[in-house]
C-alpha positions as CSV (number, residue, x, y, z in Angstrom):
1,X,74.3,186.1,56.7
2,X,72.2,189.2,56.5
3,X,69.1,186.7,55.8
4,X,70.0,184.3,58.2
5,X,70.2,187.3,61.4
6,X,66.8,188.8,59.9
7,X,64.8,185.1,60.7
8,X,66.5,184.8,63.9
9,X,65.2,188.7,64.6
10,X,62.1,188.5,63.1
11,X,61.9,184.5,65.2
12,X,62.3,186.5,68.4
13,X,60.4,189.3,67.9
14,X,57.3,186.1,67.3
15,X,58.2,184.4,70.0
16,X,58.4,187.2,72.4
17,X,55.3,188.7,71.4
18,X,53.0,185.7,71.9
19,X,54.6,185.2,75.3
20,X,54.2,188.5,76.5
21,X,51.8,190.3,75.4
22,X,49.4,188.0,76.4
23,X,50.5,188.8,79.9
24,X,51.2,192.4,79.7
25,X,47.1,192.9,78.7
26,X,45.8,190.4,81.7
27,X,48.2,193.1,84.2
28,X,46.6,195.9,82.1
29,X,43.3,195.0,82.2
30,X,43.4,194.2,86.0
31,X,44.9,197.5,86.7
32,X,42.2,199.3,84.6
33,X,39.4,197.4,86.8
34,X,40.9,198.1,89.8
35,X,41.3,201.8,89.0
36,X,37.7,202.5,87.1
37,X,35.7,200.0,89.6
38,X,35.0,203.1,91.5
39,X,32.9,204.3,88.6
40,X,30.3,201.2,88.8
41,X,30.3,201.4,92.6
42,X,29.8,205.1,92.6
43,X,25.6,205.2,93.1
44,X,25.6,202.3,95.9
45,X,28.8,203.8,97.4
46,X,27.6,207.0,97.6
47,X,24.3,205.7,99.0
48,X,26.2,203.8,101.6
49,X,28.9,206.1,102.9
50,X,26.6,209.8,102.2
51,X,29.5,210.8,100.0
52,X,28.0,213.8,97.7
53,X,29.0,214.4,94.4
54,X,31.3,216.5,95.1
55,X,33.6,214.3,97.6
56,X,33.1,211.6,95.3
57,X,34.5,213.3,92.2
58,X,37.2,214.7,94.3
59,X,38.0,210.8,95.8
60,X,37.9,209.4,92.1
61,X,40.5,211.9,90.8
62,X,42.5,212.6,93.9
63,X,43.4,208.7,92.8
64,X,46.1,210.5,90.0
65,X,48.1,212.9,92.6
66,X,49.6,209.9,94.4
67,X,49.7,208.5,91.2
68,X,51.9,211.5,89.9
69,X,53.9,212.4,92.3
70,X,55.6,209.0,93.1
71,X,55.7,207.8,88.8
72,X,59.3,209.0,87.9
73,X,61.0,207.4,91.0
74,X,58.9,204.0,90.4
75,X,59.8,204.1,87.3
76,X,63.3,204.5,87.9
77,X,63.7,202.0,90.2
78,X,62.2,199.3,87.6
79,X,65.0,200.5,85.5
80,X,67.1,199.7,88.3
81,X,65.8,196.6,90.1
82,X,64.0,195.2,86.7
83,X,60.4,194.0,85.4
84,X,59.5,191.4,87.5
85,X,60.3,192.0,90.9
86,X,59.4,195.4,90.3
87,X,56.2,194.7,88.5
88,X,55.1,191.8,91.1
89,X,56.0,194.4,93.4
90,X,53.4,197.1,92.0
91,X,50.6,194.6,91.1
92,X,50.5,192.9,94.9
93,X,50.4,196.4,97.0
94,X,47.8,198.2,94.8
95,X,45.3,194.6,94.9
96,X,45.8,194.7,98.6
97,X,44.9,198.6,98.5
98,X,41.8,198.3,96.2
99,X,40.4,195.4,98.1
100,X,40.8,198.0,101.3
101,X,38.4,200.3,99.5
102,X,35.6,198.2,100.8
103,X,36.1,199.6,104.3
104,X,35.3,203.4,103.1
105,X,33.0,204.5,105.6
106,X,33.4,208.5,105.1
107,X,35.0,210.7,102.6
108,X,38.1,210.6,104.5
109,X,38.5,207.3,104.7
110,X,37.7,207.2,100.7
111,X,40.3,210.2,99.4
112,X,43.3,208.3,102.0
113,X,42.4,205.0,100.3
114,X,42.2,206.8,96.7
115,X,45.6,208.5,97.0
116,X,47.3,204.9,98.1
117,X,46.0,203.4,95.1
118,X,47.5,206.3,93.3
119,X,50.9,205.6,94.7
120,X,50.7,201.6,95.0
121,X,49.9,202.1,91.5
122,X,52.3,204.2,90.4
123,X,55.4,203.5,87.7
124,X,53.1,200.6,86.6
125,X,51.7,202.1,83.3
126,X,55.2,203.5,81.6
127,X,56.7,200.9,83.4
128,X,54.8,198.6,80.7
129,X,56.2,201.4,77.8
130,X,59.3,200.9,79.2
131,X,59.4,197.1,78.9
132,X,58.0,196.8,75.9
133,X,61.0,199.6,74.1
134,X,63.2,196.8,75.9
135,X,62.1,194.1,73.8
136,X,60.6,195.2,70.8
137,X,62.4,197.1,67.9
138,X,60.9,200.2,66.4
139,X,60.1,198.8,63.3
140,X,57.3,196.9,65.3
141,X,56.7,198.6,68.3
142,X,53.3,200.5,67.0
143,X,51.0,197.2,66.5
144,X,53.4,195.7,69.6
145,X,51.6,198.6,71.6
146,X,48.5,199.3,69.8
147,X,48.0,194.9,70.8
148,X,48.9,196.2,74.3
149,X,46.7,198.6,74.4
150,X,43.7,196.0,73.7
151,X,43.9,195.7,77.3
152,X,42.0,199.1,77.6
153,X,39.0,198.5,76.3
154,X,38.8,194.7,77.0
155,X,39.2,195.8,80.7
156,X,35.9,197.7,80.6
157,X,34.6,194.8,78.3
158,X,35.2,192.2,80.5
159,X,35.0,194.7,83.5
160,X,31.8,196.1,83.0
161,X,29.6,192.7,83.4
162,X,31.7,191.5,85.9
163,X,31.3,194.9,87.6
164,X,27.7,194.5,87.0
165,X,26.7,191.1,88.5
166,X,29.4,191.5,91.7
167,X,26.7,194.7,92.0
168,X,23.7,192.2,91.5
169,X,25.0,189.8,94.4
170,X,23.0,189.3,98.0
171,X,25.5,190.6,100.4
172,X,28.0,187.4,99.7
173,X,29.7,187.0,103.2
174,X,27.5,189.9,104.6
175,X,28.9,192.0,102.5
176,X,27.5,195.1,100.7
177,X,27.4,194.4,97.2
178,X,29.6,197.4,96.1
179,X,32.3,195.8,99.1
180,X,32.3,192.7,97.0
181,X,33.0,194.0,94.2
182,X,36.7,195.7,95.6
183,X,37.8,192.6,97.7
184,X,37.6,190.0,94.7
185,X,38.7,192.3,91.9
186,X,41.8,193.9,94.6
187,X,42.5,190.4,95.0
188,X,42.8,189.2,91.9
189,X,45.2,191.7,90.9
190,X,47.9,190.7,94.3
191,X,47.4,187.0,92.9
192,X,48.7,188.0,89.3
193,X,51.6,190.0,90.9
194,X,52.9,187.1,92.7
195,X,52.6,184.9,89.2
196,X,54.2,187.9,87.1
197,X,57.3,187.7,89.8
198,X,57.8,183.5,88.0
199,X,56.8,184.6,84.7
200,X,58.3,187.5,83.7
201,X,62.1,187.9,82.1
202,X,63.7,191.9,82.1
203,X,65.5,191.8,79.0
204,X,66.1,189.3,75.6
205,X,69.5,188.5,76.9
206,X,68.0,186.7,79.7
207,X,65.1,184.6,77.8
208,X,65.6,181.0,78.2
209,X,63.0,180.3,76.1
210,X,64.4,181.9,73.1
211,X,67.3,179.8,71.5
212,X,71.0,181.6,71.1
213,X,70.5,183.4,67.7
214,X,67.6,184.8,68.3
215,X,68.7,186.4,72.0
216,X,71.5,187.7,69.7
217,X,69.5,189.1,66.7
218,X,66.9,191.1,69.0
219,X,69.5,192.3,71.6
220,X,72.2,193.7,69.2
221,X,68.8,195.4,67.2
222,X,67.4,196.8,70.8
223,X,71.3,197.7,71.8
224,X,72.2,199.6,68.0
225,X,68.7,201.6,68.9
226,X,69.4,202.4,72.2
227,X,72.9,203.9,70.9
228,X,71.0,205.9,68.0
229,X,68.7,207.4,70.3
230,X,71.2,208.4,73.2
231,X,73.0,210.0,69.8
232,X,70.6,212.2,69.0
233,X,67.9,212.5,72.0
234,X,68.3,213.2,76.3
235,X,71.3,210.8,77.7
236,X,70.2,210.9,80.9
237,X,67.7,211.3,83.1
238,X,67.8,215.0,84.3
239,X,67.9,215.8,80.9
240,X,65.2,214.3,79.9
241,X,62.9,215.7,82.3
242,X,64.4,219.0,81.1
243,X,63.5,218.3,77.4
244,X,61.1,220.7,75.6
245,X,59.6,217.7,73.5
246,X,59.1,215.3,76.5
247,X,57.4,218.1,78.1
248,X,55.4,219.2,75.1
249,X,54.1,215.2,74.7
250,X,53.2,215.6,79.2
251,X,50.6,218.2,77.6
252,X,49.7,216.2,75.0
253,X,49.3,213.3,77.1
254,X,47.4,215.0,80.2
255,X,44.8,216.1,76.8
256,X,44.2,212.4,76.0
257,X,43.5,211.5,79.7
258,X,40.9,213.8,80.3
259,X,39.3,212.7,77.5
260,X,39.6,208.9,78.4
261,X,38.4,209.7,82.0
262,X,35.5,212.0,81.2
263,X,34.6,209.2,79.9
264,X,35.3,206.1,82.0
265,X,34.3,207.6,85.3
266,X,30.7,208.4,83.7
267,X,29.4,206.0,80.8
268,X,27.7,203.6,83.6
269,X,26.1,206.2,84.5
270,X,25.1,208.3,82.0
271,X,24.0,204.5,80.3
272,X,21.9,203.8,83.4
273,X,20.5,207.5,83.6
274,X,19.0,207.1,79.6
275,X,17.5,202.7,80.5
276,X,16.1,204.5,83.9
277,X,17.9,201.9,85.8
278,X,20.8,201.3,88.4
279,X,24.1,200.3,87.3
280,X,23.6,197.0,87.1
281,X,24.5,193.8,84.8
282,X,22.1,195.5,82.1
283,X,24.1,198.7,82.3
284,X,27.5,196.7,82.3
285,X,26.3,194.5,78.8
286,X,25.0,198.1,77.6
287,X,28.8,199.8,78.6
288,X,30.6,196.7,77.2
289,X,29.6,197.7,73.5
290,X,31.9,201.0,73.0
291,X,34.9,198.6,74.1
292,X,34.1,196.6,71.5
293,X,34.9,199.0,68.6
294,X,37.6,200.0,70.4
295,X,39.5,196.6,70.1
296,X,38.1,196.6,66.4
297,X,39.1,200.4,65.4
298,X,42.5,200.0,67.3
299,X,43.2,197.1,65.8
300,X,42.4,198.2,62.1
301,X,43.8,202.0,62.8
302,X,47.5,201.1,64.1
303,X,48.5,199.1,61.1
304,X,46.9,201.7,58.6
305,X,49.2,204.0,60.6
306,X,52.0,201.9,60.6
307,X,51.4,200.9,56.8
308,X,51.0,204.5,56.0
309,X,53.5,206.8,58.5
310,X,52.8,209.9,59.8
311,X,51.4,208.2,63.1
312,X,51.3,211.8,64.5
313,X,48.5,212.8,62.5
314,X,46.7,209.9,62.7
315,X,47.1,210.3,66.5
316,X,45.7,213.9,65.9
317,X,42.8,212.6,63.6
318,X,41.7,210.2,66.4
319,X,41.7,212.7,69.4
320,X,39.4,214.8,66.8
321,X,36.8,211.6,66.6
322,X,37.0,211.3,70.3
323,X,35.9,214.7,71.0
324,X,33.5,214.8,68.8
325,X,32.1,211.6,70.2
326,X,31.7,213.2,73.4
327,X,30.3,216.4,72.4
328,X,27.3,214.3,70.5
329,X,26.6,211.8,73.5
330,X,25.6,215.0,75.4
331,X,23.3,216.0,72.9
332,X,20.6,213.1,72.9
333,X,18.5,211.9,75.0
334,X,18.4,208.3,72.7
335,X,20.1,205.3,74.1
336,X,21.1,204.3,70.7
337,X,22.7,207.3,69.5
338,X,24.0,207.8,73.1
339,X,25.2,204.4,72.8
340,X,26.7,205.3,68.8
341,X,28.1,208.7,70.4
342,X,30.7,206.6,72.9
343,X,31.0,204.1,70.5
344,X,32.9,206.7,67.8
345,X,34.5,208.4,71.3
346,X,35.6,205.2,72.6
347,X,37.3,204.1,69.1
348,X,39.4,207.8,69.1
349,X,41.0,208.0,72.8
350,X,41.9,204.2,72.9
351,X,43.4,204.5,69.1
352,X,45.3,207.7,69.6
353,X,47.3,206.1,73.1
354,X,49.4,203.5,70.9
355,X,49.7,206.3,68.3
356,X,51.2,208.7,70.7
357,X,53.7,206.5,72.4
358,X,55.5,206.2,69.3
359,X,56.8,209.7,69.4
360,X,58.7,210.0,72.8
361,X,59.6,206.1,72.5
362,X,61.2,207.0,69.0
363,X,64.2,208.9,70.8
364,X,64.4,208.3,74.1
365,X,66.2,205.3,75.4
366,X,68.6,203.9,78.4
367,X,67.5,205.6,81.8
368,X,66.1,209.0,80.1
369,X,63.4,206.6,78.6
370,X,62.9,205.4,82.0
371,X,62.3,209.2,83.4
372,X,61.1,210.6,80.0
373,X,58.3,207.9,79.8
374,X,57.4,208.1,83.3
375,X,57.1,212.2,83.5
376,X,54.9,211.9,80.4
377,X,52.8,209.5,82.0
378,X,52.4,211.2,85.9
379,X,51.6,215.1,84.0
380,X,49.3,212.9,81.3
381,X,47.5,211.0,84.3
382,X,46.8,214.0,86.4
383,X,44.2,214.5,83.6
384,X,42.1,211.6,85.3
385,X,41.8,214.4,88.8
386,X,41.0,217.2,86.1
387,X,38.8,215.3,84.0
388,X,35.5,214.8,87.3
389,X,36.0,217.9,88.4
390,X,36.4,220.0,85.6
391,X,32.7,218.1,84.1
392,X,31.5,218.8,87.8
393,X,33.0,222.5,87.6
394,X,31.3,223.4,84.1
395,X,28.2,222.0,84.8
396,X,27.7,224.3,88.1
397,X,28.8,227.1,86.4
398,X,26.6,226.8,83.4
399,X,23.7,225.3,85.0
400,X,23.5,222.5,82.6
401,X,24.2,218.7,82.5
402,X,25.6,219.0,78.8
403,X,27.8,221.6,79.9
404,X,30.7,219.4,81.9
405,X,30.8,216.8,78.7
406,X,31.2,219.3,76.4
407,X,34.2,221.0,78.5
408,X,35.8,217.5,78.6
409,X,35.4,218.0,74.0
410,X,37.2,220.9,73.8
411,X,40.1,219.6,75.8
412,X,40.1,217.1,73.0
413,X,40.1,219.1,70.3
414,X,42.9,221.5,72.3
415,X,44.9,218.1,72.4
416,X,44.4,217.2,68.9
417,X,46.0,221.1,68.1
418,X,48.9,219.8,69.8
419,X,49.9,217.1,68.0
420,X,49.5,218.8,65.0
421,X,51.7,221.8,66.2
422,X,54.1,218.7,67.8
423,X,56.9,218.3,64.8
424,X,57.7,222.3,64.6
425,X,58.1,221.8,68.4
426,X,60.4,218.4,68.3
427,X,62.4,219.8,65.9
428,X,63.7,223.1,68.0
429,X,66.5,221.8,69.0
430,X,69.7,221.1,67.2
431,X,70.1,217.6,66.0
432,X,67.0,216.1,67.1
433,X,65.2,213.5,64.7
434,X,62.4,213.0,63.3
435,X,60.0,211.3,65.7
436,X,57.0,211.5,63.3
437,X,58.9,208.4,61.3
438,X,60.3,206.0,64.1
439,X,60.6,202.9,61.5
440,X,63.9,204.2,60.6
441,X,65.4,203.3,63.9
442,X,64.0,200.1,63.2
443,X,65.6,199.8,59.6
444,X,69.1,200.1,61.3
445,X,71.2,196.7,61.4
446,X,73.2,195.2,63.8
447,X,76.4,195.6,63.7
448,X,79.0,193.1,64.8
């Protein structure tokens, strides 16, 4: 019997994964092109519109406070309303809102546009997290996330050539080039809503396309979780946003994103600075090779982690490498050691993201995992609006270009203290588990 409901889980868990992730990392890598597009268009934009460097850092950043301050109720009402109409819902508004970017005329006109992507936007990152806890046990919910999170790096993969030659076109349509590039890729992203809206399915217990044991196997595991965590984590929303630990991973989190954005917002630049170019479809090959060992690290990292345990540490041990990548590709002048430097920083902060998620997904579950995951995600994200203007910030007060990438490596290195200091913190609180070791939810059986 025992053998029998373990096939029909582990058939499930198969099934669902090659149907959705698959999915899950074409919406992910949209929505990472649509948000960092604004990166590649930033010379010619700039050029076009007179927007100085300081408008335009505040323009690409102010992206996160709409972003923020609407992420908890988005995320809530996917809890409520589901996946895929919410999802459809997200993926539509914010394509129709990044293909409007290519009216910017003035830095007004850019920050209002920013700040609707933000909130268009908004509840679709832990809205993903959320999902995914929905249908995957703990057992396998590292590599589930860590394959998710290929999405990252093959959106500034794919991204960055694409990004390039829409930049190399001849006013298509009459179009400036850096127009061209937010109407088709904005566009894109409403058409994918409107498929995810057929394609999607909320919850096992609704999957026609998985047969009756194997809707049974995965939603007694998912429904035995949920019950342990509600036991011994937040039951409900308000307390959740209360809880020490989910506000000690928001920290944590808002670490890793200024990291990741110090990064994203400037590599094509930086890249094109060291060739003496423009950002072009040189720069965008050149930009594409960091992603690269991302996808390869990632994928070699999160099952040495899961093999292993302590995915904390290994979280902490990759924000290390990603600082220190930063630090050293502000320190040389060599486009091959530049291009080495964001290779080892790009392999840390994409690595640590799956790594990190299993801590707060470990013990919160039911609609406290729906505000928990989502308040994480808004404080982590304003790290995107720190991460320009604190580089901008440090390198006017030093008086050096080395300065503001160096500022972003210390952040790293704060963040990495964090997670080390994270268990003592998670375990304050009377009765909490141990969310350094989230297989053992996934050891528990069903129970009928």
């Amino acid at each position: 019997m025992i053998a029998t409901r373990d096939t029909a889980l582990d058939s499930a868990i198969g099934k669902a994964r090659s149907r959705l992730l698959p999915f899950l990392v074409l919406m992910y890598v949209l929505a990472f092109i649509d948000r960092a597009n604004v990166g590649f268009a930033k010379s010619v934009l700039q050029a076009d519109t007179g927007l100085s460097d300081v408008a335009f850092a505040f323009g690409a950043g102010v992206f996160f406070v709409g972003y923020a301050i609407f992420e908890v109720p988005s995320n809530l009402l996917m809890y409520r309303f589901g996946a895929r109409v919410w999802m459809s819902r997200i993926m539509v508004t914010w394509g129709i809102v990044s293909a409007c970017t290519a009216l910017v005329h003035d830095a007004t006109s850019f920050y209002a546009l920013r700040v609707l992507l933000g909130i268009a936007e908004a509840g679709f990152f832990p809205g993903i997290i959320l999902f995914l806890s929905s249908w995957f046990p703990a057992k396998t919910r590292s590599q589930t996330m860590g394959a998710f999170y290929f999405g990252f790096p093959l959106a500034l993969l794919l991204g960055s050539p694409v990004s390039g030659l829409l930049l190399d076109a001849s006013n298509p349509f009459g179009l400036h080039p850096w127009q061209w590039l937010f109407v088709v890729e904005g566009l894109v992203a409403s058409v994918v809503g409107v498929i995810a809206y057929f394609y999607l399915t909320d919850r096992p217990a609704d999957a026609r396309w998985l047969n009756d044991s194997q809707r049974h196997a995965l939603s007694s595991a998912l429904r035995n979780e949920d019950a342990l965590k509600l036991a011994h984590g937040p039951s409900s929303v308000l307390a959740a946003l209360r809880d020490p630990r989910v506000l000690f991973c928001s920290f944590i989190y808002f670490t890793v994103q200024i990291s990741v954005y110090g990064v994203v917002f400037y590599l094509p630049t930086r890249i094109a600075g060291l060739t003496g170019g423009h950002v072009g479809t040189k720069v965008g090959l050149i930009t594409a090779i960091p992603w690269i060992a991302a996808i390869a690290g990632t994928f070699v990292i999160t099952r040495i982690a899961d093999r292993v345990g302590h995915h904390r540490t290994f979280a902490a041990a990759m924000l290390t490498l990603a600082a220190l990548g930063i630090a050293a590709s502000a320190m040389t002048a060599s486009l091959t050691l530049a291009v080495i430097a964001f290779c080892v920083a790009a392999v840390g902060f994409v690595s640590v993201q799956p790594l990190f998620w299993t801590l707060p997904t470990g013990y919160l579950g039911g609609a406290a995992a729906a505000g928990g995951i989502a308040l994480i995600n808004s404080i982590g994200n304003l790290g995107g609006f720190v991460a320009p203007n604190l580089k901008g910030l440090a390198e006017r007060v030093v008086g050096s270009p080395e300065a503001g990438m160096l500022s972003l490596a210390v952040v790293g290195l704060i963040g990495a203290a964090l997670l080390l200091a994270f268990k003592s913190a998670s375990t304050q609180s009377a009765g909490s588990i141990d969310i350094d070791s989230t297989a053992a939810l996934g050891e528990q059986r069903p129970s009928h």
